[in-house]
C-alpha angles and dihedrals in degrees: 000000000000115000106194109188116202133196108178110174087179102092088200108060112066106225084213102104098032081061101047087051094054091054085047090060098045095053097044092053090047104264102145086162133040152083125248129186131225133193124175103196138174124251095270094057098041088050097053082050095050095043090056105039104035101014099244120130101210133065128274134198100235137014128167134205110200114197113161103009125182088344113114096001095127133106107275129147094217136075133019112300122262119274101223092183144257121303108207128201141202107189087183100062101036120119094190138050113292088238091058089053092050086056099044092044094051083047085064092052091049097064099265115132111181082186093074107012126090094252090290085134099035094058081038093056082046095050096046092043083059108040095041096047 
């Protein structure tokens, strides 16, 4: 089972659909067991997190903070399940769909990097945009 845990402090966007995107990812790379986080934040926030945590003093439409991985994300009956990680998102300064964002950001979690990969992620984000609209 995926637990996706949201915190959305924007009345105005329903988490509903970041959230079954991010169950869609998990299942489709293989995750039967484990819990995400989601936050769905304003520009100020997301500024002070990306300030802290990149250096860059602006904010930003995604960022992800991996802690287990893939560690743990089978399917066991005992223990407690992995914690891949929070998903945060900056509706305000997204280009792209919110649901798009939930799936590149639970890429991240999952150990892709398009930053130093040859576009594996990238044609990844696209499969899995198409496949879980």
């Amino acid at each position: 089972m995926i637990e996706v845990e949201v915190a959305c402090e924007l009345p105005e966007i329903d988490p509903a659909p970041l959230v079954d995107r991010i169950r869609g990812v998990c299942e489709r790379e293989g995750v039967r067991r484990a819990t995400v986080g989601v936050m769905v934040i304003g520009e100020p926030r997301m500024a002070e997190i990306n300030r802290e945590h990149r250096g860059l003093d602006q904010p930003t439409d995604v960022l992800a903070f991996p802690i287990d991985g893939m560690e743990g994300t089978e399917d066991m009956d005992d223990g407690p399940p992995a914690e891949l990680g929070d998903v945060v998102i900056c509706p305000a300064a997204a280009q792209e769909p919110l649901t798009t964002l939930a799936i590149h950001g639970t890429l991240h979690l999952l150990g892709y990097d398009h930053e130093t990969d040859d576009g594996e992620m990238l044609d990844r984000q696209d499969a899995l945009v198409e496949a879980l609209s």
